[in-house]
C-alpha positions in Angstrom: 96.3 111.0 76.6 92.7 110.2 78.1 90.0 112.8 75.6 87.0 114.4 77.3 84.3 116.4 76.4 83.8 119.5 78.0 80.2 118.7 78.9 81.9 115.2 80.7 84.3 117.8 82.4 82.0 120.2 83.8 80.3 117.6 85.1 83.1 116.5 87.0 84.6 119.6 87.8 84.0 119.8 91.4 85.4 116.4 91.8 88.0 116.7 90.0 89.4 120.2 90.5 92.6 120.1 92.5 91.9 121.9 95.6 95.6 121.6 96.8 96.7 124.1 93.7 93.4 126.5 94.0 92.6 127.0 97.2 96.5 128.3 98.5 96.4 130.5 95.0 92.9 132.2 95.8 94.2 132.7 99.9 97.1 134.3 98.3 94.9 136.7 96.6 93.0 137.4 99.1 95.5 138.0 101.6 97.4 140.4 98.6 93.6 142.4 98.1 93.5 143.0 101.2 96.9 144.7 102.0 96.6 145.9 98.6 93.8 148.0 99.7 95.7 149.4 102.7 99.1 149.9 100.6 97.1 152.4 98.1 94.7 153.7 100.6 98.4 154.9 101.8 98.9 157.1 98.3 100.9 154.1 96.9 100.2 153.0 93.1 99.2 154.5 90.1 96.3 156.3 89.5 94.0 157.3 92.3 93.0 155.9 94.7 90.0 153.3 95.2 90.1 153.3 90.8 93.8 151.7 91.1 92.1 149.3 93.4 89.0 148.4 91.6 91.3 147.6 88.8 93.7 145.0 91.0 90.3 143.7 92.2 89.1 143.1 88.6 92.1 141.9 87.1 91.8 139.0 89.8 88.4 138.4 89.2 88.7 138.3 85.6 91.9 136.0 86.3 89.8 133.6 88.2 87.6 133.3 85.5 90.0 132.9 83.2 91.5 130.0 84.8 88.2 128.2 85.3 87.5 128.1 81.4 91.0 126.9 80.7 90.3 124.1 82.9 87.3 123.2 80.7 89.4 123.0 77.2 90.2 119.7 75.6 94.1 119.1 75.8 94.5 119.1 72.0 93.5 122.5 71.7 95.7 123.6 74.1 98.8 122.1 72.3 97.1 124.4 69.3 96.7 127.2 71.4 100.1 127.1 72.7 101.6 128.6 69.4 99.0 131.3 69.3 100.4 132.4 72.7 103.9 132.2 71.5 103.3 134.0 68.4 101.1 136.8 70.0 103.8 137.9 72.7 106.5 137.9 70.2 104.7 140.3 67.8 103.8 142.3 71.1 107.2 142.6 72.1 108.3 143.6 68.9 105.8 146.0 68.8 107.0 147.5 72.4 110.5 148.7 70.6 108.2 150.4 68.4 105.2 151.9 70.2 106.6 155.1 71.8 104.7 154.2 74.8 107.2 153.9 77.9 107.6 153.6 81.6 110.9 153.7 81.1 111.5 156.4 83.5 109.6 154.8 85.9 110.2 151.1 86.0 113.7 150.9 84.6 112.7 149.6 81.5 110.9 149.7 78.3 108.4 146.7 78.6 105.2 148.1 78.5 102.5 148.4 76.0 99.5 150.8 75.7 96.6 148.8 74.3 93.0 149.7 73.6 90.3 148.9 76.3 92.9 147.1 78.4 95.1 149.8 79.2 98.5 148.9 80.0 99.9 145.2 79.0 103.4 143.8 79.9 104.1 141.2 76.6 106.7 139.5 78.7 105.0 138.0 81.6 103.0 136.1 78.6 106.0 135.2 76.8 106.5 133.2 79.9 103.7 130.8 79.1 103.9 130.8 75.6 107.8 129.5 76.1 106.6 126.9 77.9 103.9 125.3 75.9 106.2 125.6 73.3 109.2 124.0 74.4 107.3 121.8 76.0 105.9 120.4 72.6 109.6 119.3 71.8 110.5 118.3 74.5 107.8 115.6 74.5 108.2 115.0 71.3 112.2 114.0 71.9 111.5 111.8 74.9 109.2 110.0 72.8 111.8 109.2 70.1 109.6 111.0 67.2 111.9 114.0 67.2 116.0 113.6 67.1 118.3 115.8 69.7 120.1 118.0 67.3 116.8 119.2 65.7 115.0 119.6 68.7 117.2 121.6 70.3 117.7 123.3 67.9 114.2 124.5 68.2 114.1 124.6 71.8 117.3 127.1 71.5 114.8 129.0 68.7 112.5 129.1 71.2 114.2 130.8 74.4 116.2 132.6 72.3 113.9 134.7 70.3 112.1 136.3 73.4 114.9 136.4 75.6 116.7 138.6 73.4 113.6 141.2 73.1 113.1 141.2 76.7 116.8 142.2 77.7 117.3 144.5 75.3 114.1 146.6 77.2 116.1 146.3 79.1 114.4 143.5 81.4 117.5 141.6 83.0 115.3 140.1 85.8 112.3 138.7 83.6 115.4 136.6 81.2 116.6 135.4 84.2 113.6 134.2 84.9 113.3 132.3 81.7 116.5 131.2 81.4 115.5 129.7 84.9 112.9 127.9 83.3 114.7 126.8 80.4 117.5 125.2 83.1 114.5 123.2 85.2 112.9 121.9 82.1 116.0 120.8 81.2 117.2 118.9 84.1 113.9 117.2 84.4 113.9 116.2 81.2 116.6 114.5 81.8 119.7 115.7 80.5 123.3 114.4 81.6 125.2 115.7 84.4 128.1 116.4 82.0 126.5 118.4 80.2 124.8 120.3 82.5 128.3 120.8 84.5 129.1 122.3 81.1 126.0 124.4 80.8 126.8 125.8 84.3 130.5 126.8 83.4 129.2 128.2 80.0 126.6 130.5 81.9 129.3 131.7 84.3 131.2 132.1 81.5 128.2 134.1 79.7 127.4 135.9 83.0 131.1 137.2 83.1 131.2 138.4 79.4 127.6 140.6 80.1 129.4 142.1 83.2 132.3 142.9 81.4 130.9 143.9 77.9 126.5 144.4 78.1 125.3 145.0 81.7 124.3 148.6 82.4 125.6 150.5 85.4 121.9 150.0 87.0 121.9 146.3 86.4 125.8 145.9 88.0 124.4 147.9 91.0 122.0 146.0 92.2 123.6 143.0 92.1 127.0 144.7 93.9 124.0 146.2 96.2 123.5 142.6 97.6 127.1 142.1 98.9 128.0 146.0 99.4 125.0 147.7 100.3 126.5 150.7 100.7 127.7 150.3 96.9 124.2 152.1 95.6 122.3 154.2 97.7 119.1 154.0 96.6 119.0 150.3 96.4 120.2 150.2 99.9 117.4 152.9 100.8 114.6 150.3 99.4 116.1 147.6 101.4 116.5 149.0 104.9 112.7 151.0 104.4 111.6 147.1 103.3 113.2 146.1 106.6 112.2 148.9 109.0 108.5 147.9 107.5 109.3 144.3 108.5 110.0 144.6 111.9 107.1 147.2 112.4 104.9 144.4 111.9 106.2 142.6 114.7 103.7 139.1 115.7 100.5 140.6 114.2 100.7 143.4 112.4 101.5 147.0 113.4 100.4 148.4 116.6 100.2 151.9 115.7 99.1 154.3 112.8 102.7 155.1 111.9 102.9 153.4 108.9 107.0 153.0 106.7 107.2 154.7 103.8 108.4 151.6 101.2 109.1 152.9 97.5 107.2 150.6 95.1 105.8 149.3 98.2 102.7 148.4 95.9 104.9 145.9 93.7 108.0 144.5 94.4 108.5 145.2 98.2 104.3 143.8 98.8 106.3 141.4 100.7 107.2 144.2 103.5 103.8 145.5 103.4 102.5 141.9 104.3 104.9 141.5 107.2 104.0 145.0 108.1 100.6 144.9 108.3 99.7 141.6 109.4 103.1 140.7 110.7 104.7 137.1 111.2 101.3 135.6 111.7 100.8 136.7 107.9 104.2 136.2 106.6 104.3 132.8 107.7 100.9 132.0 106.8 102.3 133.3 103.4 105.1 130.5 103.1 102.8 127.6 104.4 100.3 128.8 101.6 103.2 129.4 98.6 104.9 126.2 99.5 101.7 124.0 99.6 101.2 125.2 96.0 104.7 124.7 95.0 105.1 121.1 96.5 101.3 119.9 95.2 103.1 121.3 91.8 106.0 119.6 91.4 104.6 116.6 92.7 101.9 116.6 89.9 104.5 116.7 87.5 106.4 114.0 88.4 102.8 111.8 88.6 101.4 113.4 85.1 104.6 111.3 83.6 102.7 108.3 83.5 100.1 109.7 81.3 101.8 112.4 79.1 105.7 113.8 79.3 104.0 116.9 77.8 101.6 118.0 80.7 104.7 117.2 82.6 106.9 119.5 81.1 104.6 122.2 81.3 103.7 121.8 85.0 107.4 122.1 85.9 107.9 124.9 84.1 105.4 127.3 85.0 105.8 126.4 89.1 110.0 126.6 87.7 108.8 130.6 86.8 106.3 130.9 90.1 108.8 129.3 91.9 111.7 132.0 91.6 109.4 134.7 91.7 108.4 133.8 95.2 111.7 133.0 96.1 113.5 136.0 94.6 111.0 138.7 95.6 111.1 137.8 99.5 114.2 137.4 99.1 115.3 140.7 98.5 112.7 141.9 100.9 114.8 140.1 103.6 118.3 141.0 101.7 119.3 137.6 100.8 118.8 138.3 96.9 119.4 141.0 94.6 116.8 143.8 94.3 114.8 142.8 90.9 112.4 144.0 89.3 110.1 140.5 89.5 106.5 140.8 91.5 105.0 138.3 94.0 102.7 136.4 92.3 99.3 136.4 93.0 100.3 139.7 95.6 101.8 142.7 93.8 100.4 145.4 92.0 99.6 144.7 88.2 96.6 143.6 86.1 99.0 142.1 83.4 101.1 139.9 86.7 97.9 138.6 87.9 95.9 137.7 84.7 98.8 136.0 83.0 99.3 134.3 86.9 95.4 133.1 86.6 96.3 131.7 83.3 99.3 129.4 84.4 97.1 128.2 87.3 94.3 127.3 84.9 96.7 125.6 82.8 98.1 123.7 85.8 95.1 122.6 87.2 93.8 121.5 83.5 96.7 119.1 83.6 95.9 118.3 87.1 92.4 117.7 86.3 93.0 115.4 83.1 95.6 113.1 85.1 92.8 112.5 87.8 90.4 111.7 85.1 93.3 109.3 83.3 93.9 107.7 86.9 89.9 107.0 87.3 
C-alpha cells in the first residue's frame, strides 16, 4: 500500500476527497436536521425541546469533524487503531450488563451506557466498526496466503462471536442481525464457495428455527409475525398504519395543512414517515437517489481498492454491507415490507451515538477512497 504523510495529504485533500461518498452523506444530514427540528418542535424526543436539538445538531457536527481527521491518518495506524476500537466496545458492552443504567423500559433493551461528559453511549453501534477492521485484518491476511483457513476462521468466528453474543443477550436481536449481515457480505466477497455458502444458508435457517423455538422472546416473535399478520400484535400494527397515515399526508410536497400524524418514535426509527410527511415524495425520493448514490460509489470502490489492498476492500464492503441494511430495513418497515426493528436511518434518526459512529464509518471509507486515488496517481 502507497504511504503518505499527512502534511502530503492535506495538501491534497480537496483533490482527492471523494465527493461521490460526502456530498450525498452531508445532504442526508441536512435533509434529517431539518425535519429533525420539526419532529421535536412536535414534543417528539427526549429531553426538551430546542436542547434535544442542539445536541442532534452537535453530534453531526462533531461527526463531520470526526470524519475529516480520519481521513488525514496514515493507513498503518488505522490497522493499529482497529483493535483499540474492538477492544473498547467489548469492555463497554460488558460494562452495560453491569452499569445499572437502562432504557430498558423504553427501547426494548438494555444497550445503553451512561458515561461522563458524553451522556448516553450505545457500545454496539461501535462494535460495528470495530468488527470490521478486525475481521478485515484476517481476511486479508488469508487472501494473501500468510494466514491458513482453519486459523483464520477461527478468529474471524472469535471475532463475530464475542459481540454478537453481548448484544443479543441486551436483548438487541436487530443490531446481530445486522452484523451477522456483515459477516455474510464479507464473506461472499471474499470469495467463499457456493457450497459452502448453500450450507451456511441452511445452517442459519436451521439456527433461525432453533431461536424461535428455544431463545426468541414473545416481543422479538411479534414483530416478525407483525409483518405477515398485522393484526398478530397491536401495537406493532399501530406504529405501522400511524407511519403510513404520516406517509400519505405528505402527498407530492409535503403536507398541506397544520394537522400533523402522531408517529410513536417518530424521532428514530419511523424518521422515514416524518420525511415523507413533511416534504413528501419530492423528499422521499430525493432520499433514495441520495442513499443509493452513496451505496453504489461504495461498493464500487471496493471492488477498485482490490488492486491496491484486499484490506481497504474488505472494510469498504463491510461498513456500506451495515449502512446498507439499515437503509433498507428502516424504510422498509416504514412502508411494511420488513419487520419493525429497532435499527435507525443513518445519517437521519434521532441519536448522538448513531450519527457519530455513522461520521466515523464515512471517514474511514473516504480514507480508503482517498489513498486508492493517491495509489492510482
Amino acid at each position: 500500500m502507497a504511504r503518505f504523510k499527512i502534511k502530503e495529504r492535506m495538501e491534497r485533500f480537496f483533490e482527492d476527497m471523494d465527493y461521490f461518498l460526502l456530498i450525498p452523506v452531508l445532504l442526508l444530514t441536512v435533509i434529517g436536521l431539518y425535519v429533525m427540528n420539526l419532529v421535536m418542535q412536535s414534543g417528539y424526543g427526549a429531553g426538551e425541546y430546542p436542547s434535544n436539538f442542539i445536541k442532534q445538531f452537535g453530534a453531526a457536527i462533531f461527526g463531520m469533524f470526526l470524519a475529516l481527521i480520519i481521513c488525514l491518518i496514515e493507513p498503518p495506524t488505522l490497522k493499529l487503531m482497529a483493535w483499540f476500537v474492538y477492544a473498547a466496545s467489548i469492555v463497554l458492552l460488558l460494562v452495560v450488563r453491569f452499569d445499572g443504567y437502562s432504557l430498558a423500559a423504553l427501547t426494548g433493551a438494555d444497550s445503553w451506557l451512561m458515561l461522563p461528559l458524553i451522556g448516553s453511549f450505545q457500545p454496539s453501534e461501535l462494535a460495528k466498526i470495530g468488527i470490521a477492521m478486525v475481521s478485515s485484518h484476517y481476511f486479508c491476511k488469508m487472501k494473501e496466503g500468510e494466514l491458513d483457513y482453519k486459523k483464520g476462521f477461527a478468529m474471524i468466528f472469535l471475532v463475530f462471536a464475542i459481540p454478537i453474543l453481548f448484544i443479543y443477550r441486551q436483548p438487541d436481536f436487530g443490531t446481530a442481525l445486522v452484523i451477522v449481515v456483515m459477516f455474510a457480505t464479507m464473506l461472499f466477497v471474499w470469495g467463499l464457495d457456493w457450497k459452502y455458502i448453500l450450507g451456511l444458508s441452511l445452517g442459519a435457517f436451521a439456527l433461525f428455527a432453533f431461536l424461535w423455538n428455544f431463545s426468541f422472546s414473545p416481543y422479538m416473535k411479534n414483530r416478525i409475525l407483525s409483518l405477515v399478520f398485522p393484526d398478530q400484535d397491536l401495537t406493532e400494527g399501530y406504529h405501522l398504519e400511524q407511519a403510513l397515515q404520516a406517509i400519505a399526508m405528505g402527498g407530492i410536497s409535503g403536507k398541506q395543512s397544520d394537522a400533523t400524524a402522531y408517529v410513536p418514535v417518530k424521532e428514530s426509527d419511523f424518521i422515514y414517515s416524518a420525511v415523507s410527511e413533511y416534504l413528501g415524495m419530492i423528499g422521499t425520493t430525493s432520499l433514495i437517489i441520495l442513499i443509493s448514490i452513496f451505496i453504489i460509489r461504495a461498493i464500487y470502490l471496493a471492488y477498485k481498492v482490490q488492486e491496491m489492498d484486499y484490506y481497504g476492500s474488505y472494510l469498504m464492503m463491510g461498513l456500506t454491507a451495515v449502512m446498507a441494511f439499515h437503509f433498507i430495513e428502516n424504510m422498509g418497515m416504514n412502508v411494511g415490507l420488513l419487520p419493525i426493528t429497532g435499527i435507525p436511518l443513518p445519517f437521519l434518526s434521532s441519536g448522538g451515538t448513531a450519527m457519530v459512529v455513522n461520521y466515523f464509518s464515512l471517514g474511514l471509507m473516504l480514507n480508503i477512497s482517498m489513498e486508492y486515488k493517491s495509489y492510482k496517481s
